[in-house]
C-alpha positions in Angstrom: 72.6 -64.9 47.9 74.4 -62.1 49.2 77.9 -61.8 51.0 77.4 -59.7 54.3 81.1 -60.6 55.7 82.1 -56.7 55.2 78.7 -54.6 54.0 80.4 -51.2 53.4 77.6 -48.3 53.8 78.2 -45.1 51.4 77.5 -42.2 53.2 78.4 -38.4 52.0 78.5 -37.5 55.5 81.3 -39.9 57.0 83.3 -39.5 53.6 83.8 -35.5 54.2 83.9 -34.8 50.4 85.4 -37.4 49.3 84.0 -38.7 46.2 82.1 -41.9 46.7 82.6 -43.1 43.5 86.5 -43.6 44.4 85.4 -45.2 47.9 83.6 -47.7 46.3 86.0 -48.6 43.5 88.5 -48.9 46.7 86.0 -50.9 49.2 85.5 -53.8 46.0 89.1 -53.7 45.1 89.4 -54.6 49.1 87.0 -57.6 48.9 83.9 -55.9 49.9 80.7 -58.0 47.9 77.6 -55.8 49.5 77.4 -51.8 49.5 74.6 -49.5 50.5 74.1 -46.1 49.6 72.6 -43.9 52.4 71.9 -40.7 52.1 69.6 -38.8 54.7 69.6 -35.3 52.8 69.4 -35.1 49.3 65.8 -35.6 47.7 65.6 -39.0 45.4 65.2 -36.7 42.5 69.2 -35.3 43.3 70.4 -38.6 44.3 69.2 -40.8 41.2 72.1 -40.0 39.0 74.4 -40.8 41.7 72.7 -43.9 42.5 72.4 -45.4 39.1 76.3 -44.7 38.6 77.2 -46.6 41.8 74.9 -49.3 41.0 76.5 -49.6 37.3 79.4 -50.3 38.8 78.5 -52.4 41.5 76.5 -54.9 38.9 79.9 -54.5 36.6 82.0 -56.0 39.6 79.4 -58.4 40.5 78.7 -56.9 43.9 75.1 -56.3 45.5 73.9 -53.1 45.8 71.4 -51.7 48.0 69.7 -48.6 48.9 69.2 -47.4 52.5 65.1 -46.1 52.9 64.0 -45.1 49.6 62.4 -47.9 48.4 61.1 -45.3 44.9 64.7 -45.1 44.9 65.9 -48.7 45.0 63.4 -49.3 42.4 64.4 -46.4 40.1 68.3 -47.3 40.0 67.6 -51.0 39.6 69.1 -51.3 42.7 69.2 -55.0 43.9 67.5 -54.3 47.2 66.6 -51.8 50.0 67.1 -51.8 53.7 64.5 -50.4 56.0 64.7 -49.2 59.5 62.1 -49.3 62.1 60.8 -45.9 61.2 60.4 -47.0 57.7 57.7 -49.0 56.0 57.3 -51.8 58.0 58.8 -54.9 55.6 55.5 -56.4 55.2 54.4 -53.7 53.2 57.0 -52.7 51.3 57.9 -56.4 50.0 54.7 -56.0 47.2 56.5 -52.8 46.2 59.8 -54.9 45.2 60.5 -56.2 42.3 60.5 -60.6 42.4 64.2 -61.2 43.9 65.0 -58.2 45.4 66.5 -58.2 48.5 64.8 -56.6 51.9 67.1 -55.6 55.0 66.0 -54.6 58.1 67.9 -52.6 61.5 67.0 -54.0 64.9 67.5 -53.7 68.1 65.9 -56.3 69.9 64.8 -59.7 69.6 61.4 -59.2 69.2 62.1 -57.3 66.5 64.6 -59.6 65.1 61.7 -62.0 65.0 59.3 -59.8 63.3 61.4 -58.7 60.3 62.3 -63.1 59.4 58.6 -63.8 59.9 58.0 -60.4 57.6 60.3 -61.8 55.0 63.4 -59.7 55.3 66.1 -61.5 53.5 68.9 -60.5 55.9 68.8 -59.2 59.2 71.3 -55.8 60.9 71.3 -55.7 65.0 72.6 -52.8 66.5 74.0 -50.7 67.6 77.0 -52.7 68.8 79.4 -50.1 69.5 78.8 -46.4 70.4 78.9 -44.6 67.1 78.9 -41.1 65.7 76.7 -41.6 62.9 73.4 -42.5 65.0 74.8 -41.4 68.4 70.9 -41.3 69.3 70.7 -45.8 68.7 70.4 -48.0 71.6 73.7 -49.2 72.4 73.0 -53.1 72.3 76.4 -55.0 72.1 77.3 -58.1 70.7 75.1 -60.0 73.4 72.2 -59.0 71.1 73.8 -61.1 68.1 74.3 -64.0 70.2 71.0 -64.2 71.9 69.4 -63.4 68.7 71.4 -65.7 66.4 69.6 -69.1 67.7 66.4 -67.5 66.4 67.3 -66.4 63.0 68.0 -68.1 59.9 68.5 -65.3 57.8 71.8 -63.7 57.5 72.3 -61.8 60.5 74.6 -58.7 60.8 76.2 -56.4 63.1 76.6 -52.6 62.7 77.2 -49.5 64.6 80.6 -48.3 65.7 82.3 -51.0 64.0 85.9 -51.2 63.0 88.7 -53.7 62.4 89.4 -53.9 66.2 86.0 -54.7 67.4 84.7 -56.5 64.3 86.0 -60.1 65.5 83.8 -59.8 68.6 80.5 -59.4 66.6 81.6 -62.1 64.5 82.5 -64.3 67.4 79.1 -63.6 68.8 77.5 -65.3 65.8 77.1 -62.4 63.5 77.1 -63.3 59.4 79.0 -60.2 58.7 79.9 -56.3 59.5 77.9 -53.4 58.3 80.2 -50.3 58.2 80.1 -46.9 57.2 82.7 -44.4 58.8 85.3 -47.1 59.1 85.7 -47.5 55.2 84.1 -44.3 53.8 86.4 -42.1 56.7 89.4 -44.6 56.2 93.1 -42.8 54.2 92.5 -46.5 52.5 89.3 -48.1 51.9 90.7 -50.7 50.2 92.8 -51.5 53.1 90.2 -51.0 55.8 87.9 -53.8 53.7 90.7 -55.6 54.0 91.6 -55.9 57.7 87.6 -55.9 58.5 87.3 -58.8 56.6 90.3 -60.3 57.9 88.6 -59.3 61.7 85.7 -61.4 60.7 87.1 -64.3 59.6 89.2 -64.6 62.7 86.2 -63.9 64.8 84.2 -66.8 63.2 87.1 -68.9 63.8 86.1 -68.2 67.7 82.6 -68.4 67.1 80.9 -68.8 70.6 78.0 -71.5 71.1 74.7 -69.6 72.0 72.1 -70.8 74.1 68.8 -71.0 71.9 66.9 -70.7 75.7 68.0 -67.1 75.8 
């Protein structure tokens, strides 16, 4: 069962140097229970010993780690799941490749597609993008409409992501969204730990003002 309230994304990129290794020490200390490493550059080959440290400490805090594309990857690190985007193997095919109980994500930006990836068998569902964001500045931008005309539709946990941060995060959640997916908002923060901490607090106030969907939309 995994805890999507704040799913902090590593990312070399949006951490300018910083070592990720601290970010994610920081983003667990802040209550963060579900991390994914992306990484769009380095070959699997370069990134394995990074990815095996970051999942030995995610499995010694008792957090969920995934792996963003690679599912060679996600299976070489022991990595407890892999989220795939649209351009990626489509879910149906790449849940034979899994391990039993690993977990399969999947980005949308539609309903349709929303749809597709439950009836695929994703175990958890990411709309976007909600915001206008830097890191794909090419994404649809969506809003948290998406989330509340897909939330009737969707059993699976459903989460938000793209241009997220503490200020906005309350809104997704309100909209019906399961939890936050972040990347530059932690991994760019002076504070990780901190950031965590005021998204999650962002989230929980936002459920508080959950809005009712209507399941005709």
């Amino acid at each position: 069962m995994i805890e999507p309230a704040v799913y902090v994304i590593l990312d070399r990129d949006a951490a300018r140097g910083r070592d990720l290794e601290a970010i994610l020490a920081a983003a667990i200390a802040g209550g963060a229970r579900l991390i994914q490493l992306r990484e769009k550059e380095w070959p699997s080959g370069t990134l394995l010993p990074l990815a095996a440290r970051l999942r030995r400490r995610c499995r010694d805090a008792g957090v969920t780690f995934i792996v963003n594309d690679r599912v060679d990857l996600a299976l070489a690190c022991e990595a407890d799941g892999v989220h795939l985007g649209q351009d990626d193997l489509p879910a149906a095919v790449a849940r034979p490749l899994l391990r039993p109980g690993m977990i399969l994500g999947r980005s949308t930006h539609s309903v349709e597609q929303a749809l597709a990836a439950q009836a695929e068998g994703a175990d958890y569902v990411a709309v976007g993008s909600m915001f206008p964001t830097s890191t794909k500045p090419d994404f649809q931008l969506v809003g948290p409409d998406l989330v509340r005309r897909v939330r009737p539709h969707v059993r699976v946990p459903l989460v938000g992501i793209g241009g997220i941060t503490a200020a906005n995060a309350g809104a997704v959640a309100a909209a019906g969204a399961d939890g936050v997916a972040v990347i530059s908002a932690v991994c760019g923060a002076p504070d990780p730990a901190a950031a965590v901490r005021e998204l999650l607090a962002a989230v929980r106030a936002g459920r508080g003002t959950l809005t009712t969907p209507d399941p005709s939309l």
